[in-house]
N, CA, C and O of each residue as an XYZ file, in Angstrom:
652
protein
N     -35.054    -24.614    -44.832
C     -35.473    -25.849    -44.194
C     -34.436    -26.943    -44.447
O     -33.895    -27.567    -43.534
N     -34.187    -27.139    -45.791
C     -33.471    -28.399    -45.848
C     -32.358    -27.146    -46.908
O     -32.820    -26.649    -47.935
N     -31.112    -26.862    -46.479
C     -30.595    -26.152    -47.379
C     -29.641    -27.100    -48.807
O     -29.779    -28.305    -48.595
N     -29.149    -26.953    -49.549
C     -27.883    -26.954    -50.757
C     -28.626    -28.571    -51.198
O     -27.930    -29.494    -51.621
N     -30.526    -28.708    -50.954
C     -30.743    -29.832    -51.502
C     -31.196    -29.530    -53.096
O     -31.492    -28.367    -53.372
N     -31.248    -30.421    -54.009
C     -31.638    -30.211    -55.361
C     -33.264    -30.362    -55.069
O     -33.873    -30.968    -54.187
N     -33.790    -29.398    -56.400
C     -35.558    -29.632    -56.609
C     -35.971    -30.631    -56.362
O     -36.965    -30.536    -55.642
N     -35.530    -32.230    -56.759
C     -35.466    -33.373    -56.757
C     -36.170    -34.186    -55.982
O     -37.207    -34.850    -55.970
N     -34.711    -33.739    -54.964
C     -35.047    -33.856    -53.594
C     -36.142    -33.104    -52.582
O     -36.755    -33.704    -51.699
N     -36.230    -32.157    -52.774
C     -36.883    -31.496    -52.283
C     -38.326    -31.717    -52.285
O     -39.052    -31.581    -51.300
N     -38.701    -32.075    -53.474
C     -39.906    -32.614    -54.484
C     -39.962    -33.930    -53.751
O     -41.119    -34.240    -54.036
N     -39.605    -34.720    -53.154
C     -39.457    -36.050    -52.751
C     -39.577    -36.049    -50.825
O     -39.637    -36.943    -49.981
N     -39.570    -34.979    -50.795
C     -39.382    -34.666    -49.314
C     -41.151    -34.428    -49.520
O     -42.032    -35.285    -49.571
N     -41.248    -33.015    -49.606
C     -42.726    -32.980    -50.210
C     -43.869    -33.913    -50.313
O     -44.992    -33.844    -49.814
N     -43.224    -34.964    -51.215
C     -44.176    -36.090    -51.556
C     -44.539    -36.870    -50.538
O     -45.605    -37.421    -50.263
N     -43.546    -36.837    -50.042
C     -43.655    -37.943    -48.448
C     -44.389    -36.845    -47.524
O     -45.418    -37.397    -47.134
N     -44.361    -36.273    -47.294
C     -44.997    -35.422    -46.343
C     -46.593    -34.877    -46.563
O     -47.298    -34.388    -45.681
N     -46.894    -35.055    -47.713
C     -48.507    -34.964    -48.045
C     -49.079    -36.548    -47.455
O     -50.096    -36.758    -46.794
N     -48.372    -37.237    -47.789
C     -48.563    -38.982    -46.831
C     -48.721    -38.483    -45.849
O     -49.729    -38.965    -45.332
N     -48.249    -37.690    -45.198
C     -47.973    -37.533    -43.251
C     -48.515    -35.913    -42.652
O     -47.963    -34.904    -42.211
N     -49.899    -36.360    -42.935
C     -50.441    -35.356    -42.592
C     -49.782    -33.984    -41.765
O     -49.771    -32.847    -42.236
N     -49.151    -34.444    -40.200
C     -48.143    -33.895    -39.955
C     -46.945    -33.189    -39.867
O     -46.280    -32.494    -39.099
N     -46.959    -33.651    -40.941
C     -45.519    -33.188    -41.958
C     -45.191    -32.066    -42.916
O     -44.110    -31.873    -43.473
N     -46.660    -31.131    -43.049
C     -46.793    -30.829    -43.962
C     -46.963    -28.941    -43.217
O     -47.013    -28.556    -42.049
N     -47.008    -28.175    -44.536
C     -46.389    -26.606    -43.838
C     -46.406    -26.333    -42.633
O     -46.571    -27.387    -42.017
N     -46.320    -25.433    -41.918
C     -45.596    -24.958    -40.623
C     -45.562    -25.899    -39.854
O     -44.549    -25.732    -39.174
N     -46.181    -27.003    -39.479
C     -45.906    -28.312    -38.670
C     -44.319    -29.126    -39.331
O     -43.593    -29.659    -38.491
N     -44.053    -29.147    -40.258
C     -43.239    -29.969    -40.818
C     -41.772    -28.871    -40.136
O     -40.895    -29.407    -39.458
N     -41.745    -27.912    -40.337
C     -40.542    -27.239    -39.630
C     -41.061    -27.272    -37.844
O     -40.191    -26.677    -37.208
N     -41.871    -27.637    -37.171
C     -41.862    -28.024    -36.108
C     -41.380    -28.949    -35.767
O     -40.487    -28.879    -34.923
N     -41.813    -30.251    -36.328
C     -41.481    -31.350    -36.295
C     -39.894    -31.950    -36.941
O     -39.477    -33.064    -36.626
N     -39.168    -31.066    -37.826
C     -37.769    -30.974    -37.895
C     -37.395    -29.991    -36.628
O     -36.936    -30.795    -35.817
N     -37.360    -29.115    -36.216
C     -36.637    -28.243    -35.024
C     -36.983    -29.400    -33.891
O     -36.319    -29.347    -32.855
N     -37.991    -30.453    -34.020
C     -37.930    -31.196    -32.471
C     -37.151    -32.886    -32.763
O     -37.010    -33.821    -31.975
N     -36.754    -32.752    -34.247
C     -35.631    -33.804    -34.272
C     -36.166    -35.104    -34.699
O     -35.376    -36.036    -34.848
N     -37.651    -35.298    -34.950
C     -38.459    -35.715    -35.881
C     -38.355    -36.476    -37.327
O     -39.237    -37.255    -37.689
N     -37.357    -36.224    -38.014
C     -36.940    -36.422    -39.019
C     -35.981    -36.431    -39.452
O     -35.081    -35.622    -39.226
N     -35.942    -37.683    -40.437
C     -34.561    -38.089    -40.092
C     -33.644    -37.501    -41.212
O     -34.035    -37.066    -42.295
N     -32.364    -37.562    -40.767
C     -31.425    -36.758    -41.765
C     -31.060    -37.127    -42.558
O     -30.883    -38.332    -42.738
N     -30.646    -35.702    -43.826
C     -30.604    -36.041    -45.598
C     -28.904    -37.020    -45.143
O     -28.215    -37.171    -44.134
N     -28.875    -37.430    -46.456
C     -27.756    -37.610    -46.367
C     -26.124    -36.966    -46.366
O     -25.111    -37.565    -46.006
N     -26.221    -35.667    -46.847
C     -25.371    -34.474    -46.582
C     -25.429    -34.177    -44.927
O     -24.685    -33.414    -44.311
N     -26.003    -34.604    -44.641
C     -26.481    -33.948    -43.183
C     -25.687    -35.360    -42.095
O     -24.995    -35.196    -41.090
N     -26.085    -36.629    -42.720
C     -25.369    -37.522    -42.311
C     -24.021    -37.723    -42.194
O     -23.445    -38.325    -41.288
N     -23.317    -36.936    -43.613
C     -22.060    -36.839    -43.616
C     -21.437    -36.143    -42.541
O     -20.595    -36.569    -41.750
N     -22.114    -34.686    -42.637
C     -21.525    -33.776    -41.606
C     -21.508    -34.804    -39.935
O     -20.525    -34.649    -39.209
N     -22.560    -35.713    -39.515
C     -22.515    -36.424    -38.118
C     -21.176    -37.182    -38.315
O     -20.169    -36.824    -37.704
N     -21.173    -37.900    -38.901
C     -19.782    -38.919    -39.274
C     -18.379    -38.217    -39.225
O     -17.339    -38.833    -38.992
N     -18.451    -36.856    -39.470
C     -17.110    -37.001    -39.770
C     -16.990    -35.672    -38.835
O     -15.955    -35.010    -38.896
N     -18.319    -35.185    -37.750
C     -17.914    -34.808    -36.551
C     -17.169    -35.628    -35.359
O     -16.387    -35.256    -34.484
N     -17.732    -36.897    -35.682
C     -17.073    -38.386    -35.021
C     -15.902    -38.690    -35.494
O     -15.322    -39.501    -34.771
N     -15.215    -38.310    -36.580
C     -14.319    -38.681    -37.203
C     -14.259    -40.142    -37.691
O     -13.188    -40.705    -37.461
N     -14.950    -40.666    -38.149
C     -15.110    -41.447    -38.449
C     -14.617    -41.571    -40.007
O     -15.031    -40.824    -40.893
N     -13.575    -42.734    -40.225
C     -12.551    -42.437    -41.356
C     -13.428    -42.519    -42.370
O     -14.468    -43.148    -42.173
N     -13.138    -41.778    -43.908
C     -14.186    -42.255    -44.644
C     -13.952    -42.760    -45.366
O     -14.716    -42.794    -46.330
N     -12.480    -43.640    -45.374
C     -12.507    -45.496    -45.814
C     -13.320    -46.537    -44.800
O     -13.007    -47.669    -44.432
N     -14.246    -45.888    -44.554
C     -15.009    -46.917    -43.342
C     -15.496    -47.694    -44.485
O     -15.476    -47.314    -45.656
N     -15.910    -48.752    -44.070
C     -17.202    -49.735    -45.081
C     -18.852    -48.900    -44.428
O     -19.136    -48.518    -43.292
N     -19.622    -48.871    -45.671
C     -21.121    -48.416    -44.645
C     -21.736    -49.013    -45.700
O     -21.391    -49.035    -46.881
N     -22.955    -49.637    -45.006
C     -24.132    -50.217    -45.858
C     -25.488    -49.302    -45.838
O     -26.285    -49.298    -44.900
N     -25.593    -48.657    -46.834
C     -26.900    -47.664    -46.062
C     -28.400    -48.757    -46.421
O     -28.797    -49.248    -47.478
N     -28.990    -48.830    -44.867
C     -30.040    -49.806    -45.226
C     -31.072    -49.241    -45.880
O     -31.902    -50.122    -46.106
N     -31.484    -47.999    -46.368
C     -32.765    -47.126    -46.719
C     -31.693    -46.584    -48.077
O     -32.080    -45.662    -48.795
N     -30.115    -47.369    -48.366
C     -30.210    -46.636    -49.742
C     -30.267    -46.464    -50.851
O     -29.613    -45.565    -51.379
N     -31.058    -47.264    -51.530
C     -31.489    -47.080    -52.880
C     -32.324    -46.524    -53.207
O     -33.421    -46.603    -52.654
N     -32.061    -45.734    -54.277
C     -33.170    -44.419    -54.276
C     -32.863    -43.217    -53.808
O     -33.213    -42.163    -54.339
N     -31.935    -43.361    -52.399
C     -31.960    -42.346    -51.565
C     -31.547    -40.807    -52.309
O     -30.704    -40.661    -53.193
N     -32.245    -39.914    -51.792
C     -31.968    -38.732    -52.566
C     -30.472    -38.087    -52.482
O     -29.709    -38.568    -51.644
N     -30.110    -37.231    -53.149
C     -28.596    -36.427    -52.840
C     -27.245    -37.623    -52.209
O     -26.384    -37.395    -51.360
N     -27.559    -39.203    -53.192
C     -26.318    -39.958    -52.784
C     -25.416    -39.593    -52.976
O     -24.596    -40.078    -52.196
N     -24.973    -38.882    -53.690
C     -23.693    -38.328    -54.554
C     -23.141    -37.297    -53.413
O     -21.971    -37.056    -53.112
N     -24.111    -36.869    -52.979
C     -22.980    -36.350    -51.366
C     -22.383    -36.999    -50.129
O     -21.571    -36.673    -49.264
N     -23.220    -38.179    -50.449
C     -22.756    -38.818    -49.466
C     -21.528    -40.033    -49.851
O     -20.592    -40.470    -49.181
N     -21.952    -40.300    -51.076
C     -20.587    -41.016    -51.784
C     -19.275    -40.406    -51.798
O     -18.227    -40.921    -51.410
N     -19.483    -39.013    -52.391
C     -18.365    -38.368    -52.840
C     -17.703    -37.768    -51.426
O     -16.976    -36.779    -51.531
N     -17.968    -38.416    -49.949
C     -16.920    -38.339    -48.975
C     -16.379    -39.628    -48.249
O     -15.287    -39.735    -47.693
N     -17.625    -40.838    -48.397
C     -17.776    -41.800    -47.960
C     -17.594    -42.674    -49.012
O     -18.684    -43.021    -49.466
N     -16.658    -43.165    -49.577
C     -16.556    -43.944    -50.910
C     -16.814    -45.425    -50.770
O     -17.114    -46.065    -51.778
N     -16.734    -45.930    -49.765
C     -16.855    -47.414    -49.167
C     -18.731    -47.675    -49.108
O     -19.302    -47.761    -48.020
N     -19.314    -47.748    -50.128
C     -20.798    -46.950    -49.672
C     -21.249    -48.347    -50.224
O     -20.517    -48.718    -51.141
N     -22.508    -49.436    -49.836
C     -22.859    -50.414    -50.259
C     -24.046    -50.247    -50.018
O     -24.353    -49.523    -49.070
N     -25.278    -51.017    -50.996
C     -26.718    -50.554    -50.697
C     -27.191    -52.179    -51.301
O     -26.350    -53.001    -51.666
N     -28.746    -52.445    -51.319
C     -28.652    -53.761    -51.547
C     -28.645    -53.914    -53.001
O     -28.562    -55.069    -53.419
N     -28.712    -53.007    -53.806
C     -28.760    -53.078    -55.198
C     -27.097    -53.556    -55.543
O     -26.641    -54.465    -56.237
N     -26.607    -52.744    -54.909
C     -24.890    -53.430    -54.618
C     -24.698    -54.710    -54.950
O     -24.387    -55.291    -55.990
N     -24.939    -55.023    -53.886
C     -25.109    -56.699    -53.031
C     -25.767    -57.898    -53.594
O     -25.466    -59.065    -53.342
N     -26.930    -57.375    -54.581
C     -27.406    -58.464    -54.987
C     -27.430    -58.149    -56.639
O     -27.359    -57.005    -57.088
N     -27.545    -59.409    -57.501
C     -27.593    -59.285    -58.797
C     -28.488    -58.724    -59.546
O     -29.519    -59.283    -59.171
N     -28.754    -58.043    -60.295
C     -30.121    -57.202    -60.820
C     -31.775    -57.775    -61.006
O     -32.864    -57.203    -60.962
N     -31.316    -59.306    -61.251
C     -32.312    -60.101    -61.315
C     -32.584    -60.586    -59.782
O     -33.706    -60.128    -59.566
N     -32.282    -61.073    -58.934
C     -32.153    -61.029    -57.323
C     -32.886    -59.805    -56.412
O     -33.349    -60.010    -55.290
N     -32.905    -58.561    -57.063
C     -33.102    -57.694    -56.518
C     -34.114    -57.178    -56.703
O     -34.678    -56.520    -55.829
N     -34.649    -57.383    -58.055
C     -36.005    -56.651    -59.040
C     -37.026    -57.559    -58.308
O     -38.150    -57.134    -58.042
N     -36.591    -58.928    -57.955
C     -37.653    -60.157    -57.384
C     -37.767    -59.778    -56.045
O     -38.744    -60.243    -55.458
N     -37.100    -59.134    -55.483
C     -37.204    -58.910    -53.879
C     -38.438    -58.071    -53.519
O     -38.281    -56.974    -54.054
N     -39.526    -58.107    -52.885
C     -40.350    -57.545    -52.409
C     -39.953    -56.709    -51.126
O     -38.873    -57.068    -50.658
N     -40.602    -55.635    -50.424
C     -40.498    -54.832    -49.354
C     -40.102    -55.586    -48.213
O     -39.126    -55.038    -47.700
N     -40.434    -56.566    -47.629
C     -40.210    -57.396    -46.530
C     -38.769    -58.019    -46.755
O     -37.822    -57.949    -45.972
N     -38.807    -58.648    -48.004
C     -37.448    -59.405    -48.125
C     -36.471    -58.435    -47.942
O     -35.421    -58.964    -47.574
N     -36.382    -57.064    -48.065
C     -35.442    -56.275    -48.530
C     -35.348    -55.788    -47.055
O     -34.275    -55.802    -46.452
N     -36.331    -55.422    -46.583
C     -36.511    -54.955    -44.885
C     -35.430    -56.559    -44.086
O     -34.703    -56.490    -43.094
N     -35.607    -57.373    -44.644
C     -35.337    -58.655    -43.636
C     -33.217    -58.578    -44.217
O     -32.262    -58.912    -43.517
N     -33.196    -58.123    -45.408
C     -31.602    -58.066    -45.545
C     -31.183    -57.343    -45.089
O     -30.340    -57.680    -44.257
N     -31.438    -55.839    -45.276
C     -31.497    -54.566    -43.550
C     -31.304    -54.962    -42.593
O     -30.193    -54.796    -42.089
N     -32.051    -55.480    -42.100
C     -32.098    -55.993    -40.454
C     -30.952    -57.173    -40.052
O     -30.586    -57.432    -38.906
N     -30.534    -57.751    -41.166
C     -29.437    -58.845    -41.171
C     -27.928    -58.479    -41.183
O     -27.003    -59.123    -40.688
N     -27.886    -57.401    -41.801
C     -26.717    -56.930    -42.283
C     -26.759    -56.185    -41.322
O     -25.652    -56.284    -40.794
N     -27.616    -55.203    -40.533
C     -27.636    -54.365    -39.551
C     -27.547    -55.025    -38.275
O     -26.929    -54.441    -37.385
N     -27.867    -55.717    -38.131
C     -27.525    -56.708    -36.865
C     -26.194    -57.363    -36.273
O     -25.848    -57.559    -35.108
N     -25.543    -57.643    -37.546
C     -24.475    -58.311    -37.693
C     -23.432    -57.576    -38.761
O     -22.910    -58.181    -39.697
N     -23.235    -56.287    -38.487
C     -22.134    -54.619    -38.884
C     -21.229    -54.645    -37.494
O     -21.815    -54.816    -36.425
N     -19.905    -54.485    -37.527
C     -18.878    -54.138    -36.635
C     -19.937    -52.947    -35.418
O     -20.075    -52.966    -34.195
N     -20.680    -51.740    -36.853
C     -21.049    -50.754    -35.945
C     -22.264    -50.369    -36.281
O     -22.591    -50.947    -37.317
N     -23.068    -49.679    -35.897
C     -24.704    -49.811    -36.670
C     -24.991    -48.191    -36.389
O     -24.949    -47.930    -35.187
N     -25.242    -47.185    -37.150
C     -25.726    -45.693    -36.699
C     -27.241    -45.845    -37.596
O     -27.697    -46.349    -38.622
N     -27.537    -45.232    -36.710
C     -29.139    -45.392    -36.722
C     -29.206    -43.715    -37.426
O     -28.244    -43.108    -36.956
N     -29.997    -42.818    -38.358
C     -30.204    -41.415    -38.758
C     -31.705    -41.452    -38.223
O     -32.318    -40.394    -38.081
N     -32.061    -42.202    -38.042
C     -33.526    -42.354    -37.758
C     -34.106    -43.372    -36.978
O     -33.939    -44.569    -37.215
N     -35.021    -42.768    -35.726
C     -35.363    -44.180    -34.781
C     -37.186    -44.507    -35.456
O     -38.286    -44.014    -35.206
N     -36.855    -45.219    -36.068
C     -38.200    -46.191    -35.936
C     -38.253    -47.500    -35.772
O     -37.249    -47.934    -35.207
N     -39.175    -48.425    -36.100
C     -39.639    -49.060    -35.646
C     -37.901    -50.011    -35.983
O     -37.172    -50.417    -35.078
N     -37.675    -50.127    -37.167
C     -36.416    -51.013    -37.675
C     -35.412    -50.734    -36.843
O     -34.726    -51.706    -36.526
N     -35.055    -49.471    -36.296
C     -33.767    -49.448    -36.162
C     -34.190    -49.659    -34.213
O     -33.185    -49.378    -33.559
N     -35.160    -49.987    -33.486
C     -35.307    -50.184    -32.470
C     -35.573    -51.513    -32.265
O     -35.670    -52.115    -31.196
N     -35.700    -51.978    -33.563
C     -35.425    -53.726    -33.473
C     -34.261    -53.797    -33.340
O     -33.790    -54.375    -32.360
N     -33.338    -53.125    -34.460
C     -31.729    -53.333    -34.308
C     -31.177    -53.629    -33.385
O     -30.569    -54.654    -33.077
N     -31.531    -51.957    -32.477
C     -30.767    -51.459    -31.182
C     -31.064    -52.588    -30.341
O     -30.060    -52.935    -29.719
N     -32.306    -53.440    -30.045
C     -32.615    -54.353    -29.121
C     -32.208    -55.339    -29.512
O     -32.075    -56.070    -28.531
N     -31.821    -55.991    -30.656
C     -31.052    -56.810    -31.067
C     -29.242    -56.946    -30.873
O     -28.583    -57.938    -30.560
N     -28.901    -55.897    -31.113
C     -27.510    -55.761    -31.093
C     -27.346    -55.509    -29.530
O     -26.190    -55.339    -29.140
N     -28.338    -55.466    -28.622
C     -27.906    -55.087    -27.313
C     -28.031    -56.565    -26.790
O     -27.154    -57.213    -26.218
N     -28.949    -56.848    -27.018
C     -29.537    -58.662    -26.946
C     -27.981    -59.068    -26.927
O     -27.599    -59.587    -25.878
N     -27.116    -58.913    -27.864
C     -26.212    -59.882    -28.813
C     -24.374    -59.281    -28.458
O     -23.279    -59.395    -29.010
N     -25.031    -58.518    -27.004
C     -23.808    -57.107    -26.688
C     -22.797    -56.833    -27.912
O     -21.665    -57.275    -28.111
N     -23.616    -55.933    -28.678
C     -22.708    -55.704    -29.686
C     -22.776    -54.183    -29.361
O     -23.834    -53.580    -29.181
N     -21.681    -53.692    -29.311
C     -22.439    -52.070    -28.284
C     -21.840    -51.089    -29.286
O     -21.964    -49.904    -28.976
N     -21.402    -51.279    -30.085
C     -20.821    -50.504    -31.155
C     -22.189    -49.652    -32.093
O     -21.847    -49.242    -33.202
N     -23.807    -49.371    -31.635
C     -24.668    -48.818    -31.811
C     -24.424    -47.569    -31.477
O     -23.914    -47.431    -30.365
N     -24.693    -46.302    -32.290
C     -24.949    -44.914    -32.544
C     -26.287    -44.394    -33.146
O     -26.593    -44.493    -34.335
N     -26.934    -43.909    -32.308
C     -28.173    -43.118    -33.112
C     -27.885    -41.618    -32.545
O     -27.709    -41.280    -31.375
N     -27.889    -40.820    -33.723
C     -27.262    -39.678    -34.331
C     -28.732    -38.651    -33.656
O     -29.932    -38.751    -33.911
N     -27.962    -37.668    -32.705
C     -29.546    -36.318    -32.031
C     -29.547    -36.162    -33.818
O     -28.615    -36.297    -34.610
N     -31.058    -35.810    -34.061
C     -31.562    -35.041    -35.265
C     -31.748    -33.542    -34.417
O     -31.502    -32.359    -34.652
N     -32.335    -34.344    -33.290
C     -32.493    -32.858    -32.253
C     -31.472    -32.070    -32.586
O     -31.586    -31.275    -33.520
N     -30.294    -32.187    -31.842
C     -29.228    -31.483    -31.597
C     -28.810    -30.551    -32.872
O     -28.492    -29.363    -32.814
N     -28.899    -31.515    -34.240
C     -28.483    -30.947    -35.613
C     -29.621    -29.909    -35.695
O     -29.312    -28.739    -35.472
N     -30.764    -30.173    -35.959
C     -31.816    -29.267    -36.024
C     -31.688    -28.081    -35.288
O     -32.322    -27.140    -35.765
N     -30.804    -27.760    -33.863
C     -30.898    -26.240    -32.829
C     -29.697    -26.279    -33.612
O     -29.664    -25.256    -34.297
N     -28.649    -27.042    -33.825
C     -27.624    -26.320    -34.073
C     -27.735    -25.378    -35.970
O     -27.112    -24.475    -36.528
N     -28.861    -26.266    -36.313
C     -28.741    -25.806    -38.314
C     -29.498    -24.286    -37.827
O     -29.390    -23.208    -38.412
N     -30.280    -24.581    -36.581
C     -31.619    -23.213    -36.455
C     -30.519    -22.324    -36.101
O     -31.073    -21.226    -36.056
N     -29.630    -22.197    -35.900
C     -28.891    -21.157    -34.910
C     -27.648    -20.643    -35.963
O     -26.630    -20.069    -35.576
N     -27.936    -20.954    -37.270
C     -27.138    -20.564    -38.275
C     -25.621    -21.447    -38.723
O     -24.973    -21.354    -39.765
N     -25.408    -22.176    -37.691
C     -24.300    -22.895    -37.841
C     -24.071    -23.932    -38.957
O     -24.836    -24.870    -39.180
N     -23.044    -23.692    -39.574
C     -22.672    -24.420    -41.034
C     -21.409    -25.115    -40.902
O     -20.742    -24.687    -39.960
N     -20.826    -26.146    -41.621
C     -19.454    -26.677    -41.950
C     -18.502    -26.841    -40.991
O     -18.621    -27.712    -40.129
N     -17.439    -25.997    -41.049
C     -16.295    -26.252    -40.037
C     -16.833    -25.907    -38.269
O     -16.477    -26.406    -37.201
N     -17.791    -24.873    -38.603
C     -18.532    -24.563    -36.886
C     -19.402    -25.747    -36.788
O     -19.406    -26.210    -35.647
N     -19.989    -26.252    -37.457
C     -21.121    -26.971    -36.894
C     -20.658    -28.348    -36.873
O     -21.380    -29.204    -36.362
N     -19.535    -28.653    -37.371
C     -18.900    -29.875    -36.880
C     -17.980    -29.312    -35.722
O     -17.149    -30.053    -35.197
N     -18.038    -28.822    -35.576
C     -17.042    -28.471    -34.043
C     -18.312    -28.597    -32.836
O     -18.194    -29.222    -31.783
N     -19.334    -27.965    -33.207
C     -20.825    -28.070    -32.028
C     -21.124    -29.197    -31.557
O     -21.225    -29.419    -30.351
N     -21.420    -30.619    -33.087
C     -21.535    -31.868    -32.669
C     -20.599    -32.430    -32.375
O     -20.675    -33.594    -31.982
């Protein structure tokens, strides 16, 4: 399902998915094969750098603190900023869910380029924002596409050649 992730992670995938009724055994690999869910961050890497997208880029991941398996996504993408970054430890511990959603949406609004791994509700504010503001440098990444291409066995140097 989710391959070369740690227990961790995996355990964390899990957790969220007993939340989502949906989400949970043989529906949850339905709902990944139809593109449903959004991608690990190893999985993100592989989209980026099917784009070629240099990986002295600057990226702010708005969902990343916490995020599981960062260390794969650091250790190609070194330019990597999150809001724990950004703000001072005391600044950040005080920030509630909204405030932190509202620096997301700020910083995401106003990025050279904005890739979306996941369409919900935030990143369709974005997209309507940054289109509002013709900033057209917006990417939201098929999960679809990754999902037929991971189902069909394709790995690494092939499966960045597919996307």
């Amino acid at each position: 399902e989710y391959p070369n992730l740690s227990r961790s992670s995996i355990a964390a995938i899990e957790a969220a998915r007993v939340d989502r009724k949906p989400w949970t055994g043989e529906l949850a690999q339905i709902w990944r094969k139809r593109g449903k869910c959004p991608l690990t961050p190893n999985e993100t890497v592989l989209m980026l750098q099917s784009l070629n997208i240099p990986t002295s880029t600057n990226i702010y991941l708005a969902a990343g603190d916490g995020l599981m398996e960062m260390e794969g996504f650091t250790s190609v993408y070194t330019n990597v900023f999150t809001k724990s970054v950004l703000l001072n430890q005391e600044d950040f511990t005080r920030m509630h869910g909204n405030t932190k959603a509202a620096l997301d949406y700020h910083v995401s609004i106003n990025s050279d380029a904005y890739v979306a791994t996941y369409f919900g509700n935030m990143d369709k504010i974005v997209a309507a924002m940054r289109t509002y503001k013709r900033m057209h440098n917006t990417l939201f990444l098929s999960r679809k596409a990754f999902a037929e291409l991971t189902s069909q066995g394709l790995e690494g140097v092939a499966l960045k050649k597919a996307l």
